[in-house]
C-alpha positions in Angstrom: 2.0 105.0 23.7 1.5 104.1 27.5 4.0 103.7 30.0 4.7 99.6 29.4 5.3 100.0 25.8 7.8 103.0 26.1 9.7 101.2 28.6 9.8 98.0 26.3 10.7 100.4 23.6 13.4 102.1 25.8 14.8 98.9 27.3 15.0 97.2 23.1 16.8 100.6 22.0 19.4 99.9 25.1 19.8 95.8 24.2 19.6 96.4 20.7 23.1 98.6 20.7 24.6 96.7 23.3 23.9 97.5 26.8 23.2 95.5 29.3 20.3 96.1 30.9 18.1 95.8 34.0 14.4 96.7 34.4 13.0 98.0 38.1 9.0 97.2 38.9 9.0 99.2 42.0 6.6 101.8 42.8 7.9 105.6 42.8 11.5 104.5 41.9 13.7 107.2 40.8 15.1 105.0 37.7 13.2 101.8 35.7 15.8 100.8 33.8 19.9 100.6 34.7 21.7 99.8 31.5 25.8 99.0 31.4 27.8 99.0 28.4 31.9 99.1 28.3 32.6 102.2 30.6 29.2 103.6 30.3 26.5 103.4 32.9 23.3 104.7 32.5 20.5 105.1 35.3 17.1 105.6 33.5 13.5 107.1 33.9 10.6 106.6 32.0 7.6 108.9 31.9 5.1 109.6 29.3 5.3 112.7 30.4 8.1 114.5 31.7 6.7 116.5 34.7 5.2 113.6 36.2 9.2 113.1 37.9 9.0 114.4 41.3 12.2 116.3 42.9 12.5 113.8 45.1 13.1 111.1 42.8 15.4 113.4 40.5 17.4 114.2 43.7 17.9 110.3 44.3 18.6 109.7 40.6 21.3 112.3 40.8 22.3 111.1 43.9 23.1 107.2 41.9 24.4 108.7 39.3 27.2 110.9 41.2 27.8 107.8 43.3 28.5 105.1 40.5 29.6 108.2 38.3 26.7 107.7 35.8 24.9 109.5 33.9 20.7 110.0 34.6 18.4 110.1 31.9 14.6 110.6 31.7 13.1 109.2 28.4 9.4 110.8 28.0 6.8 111.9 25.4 5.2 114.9 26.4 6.0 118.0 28.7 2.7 120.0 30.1 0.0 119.3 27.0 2.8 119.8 24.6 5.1 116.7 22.8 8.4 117.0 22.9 10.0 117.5 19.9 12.7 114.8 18.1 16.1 116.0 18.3 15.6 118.5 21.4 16.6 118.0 25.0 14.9 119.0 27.6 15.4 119.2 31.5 13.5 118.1 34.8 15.3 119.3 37.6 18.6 119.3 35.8 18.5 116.3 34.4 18.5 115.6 30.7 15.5 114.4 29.1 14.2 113.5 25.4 11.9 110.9 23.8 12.8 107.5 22.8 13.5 108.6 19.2 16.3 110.8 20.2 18.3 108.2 22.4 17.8 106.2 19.4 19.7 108.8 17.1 22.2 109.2 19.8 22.7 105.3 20.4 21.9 103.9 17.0 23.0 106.9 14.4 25.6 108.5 16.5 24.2 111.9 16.3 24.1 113.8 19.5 20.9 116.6 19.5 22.5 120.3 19.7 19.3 121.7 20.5 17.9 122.0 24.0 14.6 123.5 25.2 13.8 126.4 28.1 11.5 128.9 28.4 11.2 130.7 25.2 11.8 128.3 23.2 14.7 125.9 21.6 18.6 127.0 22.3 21.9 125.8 20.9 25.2 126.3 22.3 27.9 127.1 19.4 31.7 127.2 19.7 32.5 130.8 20.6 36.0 131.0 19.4 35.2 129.4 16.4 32.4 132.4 15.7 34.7 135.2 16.3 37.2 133.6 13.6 34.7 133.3 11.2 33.4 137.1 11.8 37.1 138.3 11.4 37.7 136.1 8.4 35.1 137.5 6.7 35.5 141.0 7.8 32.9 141.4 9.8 32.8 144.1 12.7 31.1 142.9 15.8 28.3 145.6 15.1 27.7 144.8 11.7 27.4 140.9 12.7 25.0 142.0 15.3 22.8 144.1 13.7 22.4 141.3 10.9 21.6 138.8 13.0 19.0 141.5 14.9 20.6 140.6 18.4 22.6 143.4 20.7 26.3 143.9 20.5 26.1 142.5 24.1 24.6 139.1 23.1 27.2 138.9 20.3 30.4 139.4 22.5 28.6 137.0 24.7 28.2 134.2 22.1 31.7 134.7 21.4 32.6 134.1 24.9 30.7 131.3 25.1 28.6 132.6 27.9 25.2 132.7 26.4 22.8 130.2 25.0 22.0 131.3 21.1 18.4 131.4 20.0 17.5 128.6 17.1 16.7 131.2 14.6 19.8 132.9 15.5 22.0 129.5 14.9 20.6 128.7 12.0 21.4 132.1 10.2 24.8 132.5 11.3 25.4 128.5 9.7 24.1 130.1 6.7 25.9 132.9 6.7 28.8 131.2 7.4 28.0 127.5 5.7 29.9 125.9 8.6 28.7 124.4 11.7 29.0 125.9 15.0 26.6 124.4 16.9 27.8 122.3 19.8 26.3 118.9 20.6 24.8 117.7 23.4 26.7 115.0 25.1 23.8 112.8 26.8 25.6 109.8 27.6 28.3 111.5 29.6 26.4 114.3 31.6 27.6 115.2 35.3 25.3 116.2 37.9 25.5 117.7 41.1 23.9 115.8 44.5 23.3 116.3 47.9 24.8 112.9 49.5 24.1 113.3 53.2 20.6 112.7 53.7 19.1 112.1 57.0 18.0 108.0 57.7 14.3 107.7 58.1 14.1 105.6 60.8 15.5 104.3 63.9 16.4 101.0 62.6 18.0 103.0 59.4 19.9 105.4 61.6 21.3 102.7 63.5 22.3 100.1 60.5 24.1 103.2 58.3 25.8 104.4 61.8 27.2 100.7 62.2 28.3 100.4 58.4 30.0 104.0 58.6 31.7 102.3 61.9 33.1 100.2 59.7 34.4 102.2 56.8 32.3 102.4 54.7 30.4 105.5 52.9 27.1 105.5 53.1 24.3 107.3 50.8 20.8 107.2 52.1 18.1 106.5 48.4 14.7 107.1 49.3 13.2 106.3 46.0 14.8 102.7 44.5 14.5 99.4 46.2 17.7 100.0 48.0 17.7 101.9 51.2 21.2 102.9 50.5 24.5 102.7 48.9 27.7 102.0 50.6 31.2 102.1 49.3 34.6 100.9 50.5 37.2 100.9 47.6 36.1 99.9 44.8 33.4 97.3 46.3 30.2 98.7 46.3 27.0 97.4 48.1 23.1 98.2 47.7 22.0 97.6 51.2 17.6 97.2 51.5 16.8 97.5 55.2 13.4 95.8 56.8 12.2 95.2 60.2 11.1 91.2 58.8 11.1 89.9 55.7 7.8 90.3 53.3 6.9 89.6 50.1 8.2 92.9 49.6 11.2 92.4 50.7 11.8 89.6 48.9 11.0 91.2 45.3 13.0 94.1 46.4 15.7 91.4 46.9 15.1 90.3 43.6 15.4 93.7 41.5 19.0 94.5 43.6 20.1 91.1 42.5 19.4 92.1 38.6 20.9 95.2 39.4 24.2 94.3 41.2 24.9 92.2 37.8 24.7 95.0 36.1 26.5 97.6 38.6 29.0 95.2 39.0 28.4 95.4 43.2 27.3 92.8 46.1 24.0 93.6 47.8 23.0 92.7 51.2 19.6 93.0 53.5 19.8 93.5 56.9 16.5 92.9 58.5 15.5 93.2 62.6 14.9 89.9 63.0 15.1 87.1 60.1 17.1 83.9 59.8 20.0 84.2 57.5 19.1 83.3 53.9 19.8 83.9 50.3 17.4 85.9 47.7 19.0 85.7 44.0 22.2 87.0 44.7 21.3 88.7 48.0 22.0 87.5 51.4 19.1 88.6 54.4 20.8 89.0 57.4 19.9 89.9 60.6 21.1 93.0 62.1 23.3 90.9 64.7 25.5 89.3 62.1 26.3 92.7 60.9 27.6 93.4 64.8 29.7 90.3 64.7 32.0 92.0 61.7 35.3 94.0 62.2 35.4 96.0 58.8 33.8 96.3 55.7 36.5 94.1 54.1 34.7 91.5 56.4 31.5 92.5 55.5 32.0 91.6 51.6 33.8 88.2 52.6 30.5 87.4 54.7 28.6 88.4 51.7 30.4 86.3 49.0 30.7 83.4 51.6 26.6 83.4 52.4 26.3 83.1 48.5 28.6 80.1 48.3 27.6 78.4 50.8 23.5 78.7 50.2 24.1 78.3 46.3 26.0 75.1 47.3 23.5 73.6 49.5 20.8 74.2 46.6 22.7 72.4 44.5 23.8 69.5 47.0 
């Protein structure tokens, strides 16, 4: 399967259990599909195989999912030379990854995987507390359990704490010896990562634009990878800003994809360019950067927003 048919078969799996969804055709972009459903947000990244995900774009998809408290996926087929395996999950630079079959057993079966890969081989996590009843129950000493499982009396006592990652071999004979579950599933849908949120503007006319925004309350998070230069929060309003020095044809495509985003992300976008006349793409105003001197606070700043789109949708339809 190529990369265009496992989006398409990403992007159906998403719409066909009820998200809403929005599909990115930018170059290098840390996600290629945002997907919205009830509470749930979902910033996603398809790669036929796995390692092709630079750090740089994990670090900005971690960096969007933190921000919109998301959760970052990367849907793939293959790790190395090797296919991933249905039911396992897998991680790029700590975020969760599987193949399309997987989400589709999460989204459409309900079944969350329990089994995650690492060097070595495939893992599970079980419930500690609920291994150390059953060992009691049944009388078993935590030597004896050991030494029938073949692992130290360490690794045991550390299983029970829940402080070490059981072998699959290992899980699947203490379910037999037991005949009751303890593995503990993998919760893909609501996964929290870590992110470094203060990343340095890469050029003037980006040092200056976040510098003016922060003047006016608002928390700004530089994206290298997305078509969005940054994010910026005030409240609970949320803005995708795109910077440019003129508009392009790029910019104007860019403009395009934060539109179908926004809708999803429930947020305003804006581009502020060097020099441009003031005009709507989509949803997205371009404005140049001396309108954006003109406002007080960022409570200004969204009232200019919604008021560009009013009054340019209006004129279209005058």
């Amino acid at each position: 399967m190529d990369r265009e048919r496992l989006i398409r078969t990403v992007e159906a799996i998403l719409r066909g259990t009820g998200y809403k969804t929005a599909r990115m055709d930018f170059k290098g972009s840390c996600f290629d599909i945002v997907a919205s459903r009830l509470l749930l947000l979902l910033f996603v990244k398809v790669a036929t195989n796995i390692d092709t995900v630079t750090e740089e774009q994990a670090e900005d998809l971690k960096r969007l999912s933190k921000f919109f408290k998301a959760s970052p996926l990367i849907v793939g087929l293959k790790t190395k030379n090797a296919e991933l395996e249905e039911g396992v999950v897998y991680e790029r630079f700590g975020i969760y990854a599987l193949r399309p079959e997987t989400l589709y057993d999460v989204l459409v079966e309900n079944e969350l995987p329990a089994i995650f890969a690492e060097r070595g081989g495939f893992y599970v996590r079980i419930n500690g507390a609920l291994l150390r009843k059953l060992r009691e129950k049944y009388g078993y000493s935590v030597n004896e359990l050991a030494q029938l499982l073949g692992v130290s009396r360490k690794s045991l006592i550390n299983y029970e704490r829940g402080e070490q990652a059981v072998s699959l071999e290992v899980a699947i004979r203490l379910e037999e010896l037991f005949d009751e579950p303890l593995a503990e599933p993998i919760d893909i849908l609501h996964s929290t990562v870590e992110a470094d949120l203060n990343v340095i503007p890469e050029s003037p006319l980006e040092r200056e634009i976040f510098e003016r925004l922060k003047g006016l309350g608002l928390g700004v998070v530089k994206v290298k990878k997305a078509p969005f230069n940054a994010v910026s929060k005030e409240d609970e309003f949320n803005i995708l800003t795109g910077i440019d020095e003129r508009k392009t044809r790029s910019t104007v495509k860019r403009a395009e994809m934060v539109t179908e985003v926004s809708r999803i992300i429930n947020s305003d976008g804006v581009f502020i360019l060097e020099k441009a006349r003031t005009e709507i793409v989509g949803d997205v105003p371009l404005i140049p950067k001396e309108r954006l001197e003109e406002v007080r606070d960022a409570d200004e700043l969204i009232e200019m927003i919604e008021e560009l789109k009013k009054e340019i949708k209006k004129q279209l339809f005058s």
